[in-house]
C-alpha positions, 0 to 999 in steps of 0.5 A, spaced: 182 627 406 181 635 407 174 634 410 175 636 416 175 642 419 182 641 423 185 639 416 183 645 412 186 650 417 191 646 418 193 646 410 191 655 410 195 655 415 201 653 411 200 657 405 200 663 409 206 662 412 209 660 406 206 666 401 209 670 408 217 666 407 216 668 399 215 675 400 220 676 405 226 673 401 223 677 396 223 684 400 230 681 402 233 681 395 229 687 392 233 691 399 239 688 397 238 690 389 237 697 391 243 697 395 248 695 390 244 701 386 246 706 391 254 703 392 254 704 384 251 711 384 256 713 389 262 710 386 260 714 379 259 720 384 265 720 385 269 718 379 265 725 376 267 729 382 275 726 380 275 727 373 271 735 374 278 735 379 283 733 373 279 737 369 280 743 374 288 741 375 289 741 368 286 748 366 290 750 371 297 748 369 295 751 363 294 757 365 298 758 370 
């Protein structure tokens, strides 16, 4: 079946091209991940910067 030369590169030529489609949706998935994490990060940021915010209200209220 795959003894002639044209059949064998025809068959590498394919897993080639399907081990290239196979990263490439994972480096897709990978991007995409890491760019949830970044959105999470900034949110937490600036949950932190509006409590340190309060935080600084308070105090001056108090004191004030």
């Amino acid at each position: 079946m795959l003894s002639t030369l044209s059949a064998r590169f025809t068959w590498g030529m394919g897993a080639l091209v399907l081990l290239m489609v196979l990263i490439g949706t994972e480096g897709v998935l990978s991007s995409r991940k890491i760019m949830e994490a970044n959105a999470k990060n900034d949110f937490t940021h600036t949950v932190i910067e509006n409590l340190l915010a309060t935080r600084q209200a308070i105090t001056n209220i108090e004191t004030g």
